[in-house]
N, C-alpha and C positions, 0 to 999 in steps of 0.2 A: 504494500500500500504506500502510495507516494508521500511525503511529508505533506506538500500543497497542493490543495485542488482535490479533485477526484479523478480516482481510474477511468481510463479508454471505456473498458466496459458499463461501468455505474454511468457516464453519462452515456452513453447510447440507451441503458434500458430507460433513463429518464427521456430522454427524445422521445422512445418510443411510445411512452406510458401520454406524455402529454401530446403525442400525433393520434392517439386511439381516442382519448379526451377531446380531443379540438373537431374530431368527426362524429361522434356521440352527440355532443354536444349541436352539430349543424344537423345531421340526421333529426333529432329530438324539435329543432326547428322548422325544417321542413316539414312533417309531422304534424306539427302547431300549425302552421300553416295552411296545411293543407283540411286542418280540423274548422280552420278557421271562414275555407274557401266553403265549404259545405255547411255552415251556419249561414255565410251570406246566403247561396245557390235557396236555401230555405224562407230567409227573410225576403230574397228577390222575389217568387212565389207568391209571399203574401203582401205584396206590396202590389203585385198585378192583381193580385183576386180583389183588393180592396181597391182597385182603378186609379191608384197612385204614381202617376206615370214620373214625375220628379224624384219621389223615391226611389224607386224602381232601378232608373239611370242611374243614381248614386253608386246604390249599390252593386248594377251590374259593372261602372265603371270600379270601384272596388276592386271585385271578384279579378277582374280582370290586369288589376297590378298588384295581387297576391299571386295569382299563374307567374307573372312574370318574375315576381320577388322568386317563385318556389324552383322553378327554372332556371333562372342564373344560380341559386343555390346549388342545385342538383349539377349543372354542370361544375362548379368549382367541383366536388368531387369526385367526378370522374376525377377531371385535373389533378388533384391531389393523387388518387386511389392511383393514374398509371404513371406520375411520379414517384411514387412506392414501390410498386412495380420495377422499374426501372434501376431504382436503388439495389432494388434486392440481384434483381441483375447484376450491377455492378460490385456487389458486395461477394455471393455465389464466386465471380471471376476472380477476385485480390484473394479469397483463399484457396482458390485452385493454383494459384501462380503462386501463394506462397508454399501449398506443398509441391509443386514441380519446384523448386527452390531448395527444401529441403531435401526433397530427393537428392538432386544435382549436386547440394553438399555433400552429402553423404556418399554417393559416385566417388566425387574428387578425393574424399578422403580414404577412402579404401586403394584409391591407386595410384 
């Protein structure tokens, strides 16, 4: 254990802990959101049955920038999720090249 700071490994699983947290968390809001678009879709409804045409608008115009709030959400993660992806790709490679590495030591040392 290093004198200062923390181990390579202890922050990595803290990244990882608070990258699982940061997607819960937007997951949990789209969610909300989406709980949200279907109470409007409801109030929309009875805002027609009762011949309320200005209400109505309100709140179809609403509904309609909760889709798009829920949408630009939902795409940040994809973006996030094949960033991740990607990572672990990248990560999978540096320990295969460190064991060809080790190998390759261990070669050189025997002969």
């Amino acid at each position: 254990m290093p004198l200062f700071g923390k181990d390579k490994e202890t922050k990595e699983i803290e990244r990882e802990v608070k990258y699982r947290q940061g997607l819960s968390k937007v997951r949990a809001y789209v969610e909300k959101s989406r709980e949200s678009q279907r109470r409007l879709w409801g109030l929309g409804k009875r805002a027609l049955k009762l011949g309320d045409q200005q209400q109505f608008q309100n709140i179809a115009r609403a509904y309609v920038r909760v889709g798009g709030i829920i949408s630009r959400w939902e795409k940040y993660l994809v973006a996030v999720e094949t960033v991740a992806v990607q990572r672990g790709q990248v990560k999978a490679t540096g320990d295969f090249l460190k064991s060809m590495q080790a190998l390759s030591e261990s070669m050189m040392s025997g002969a």
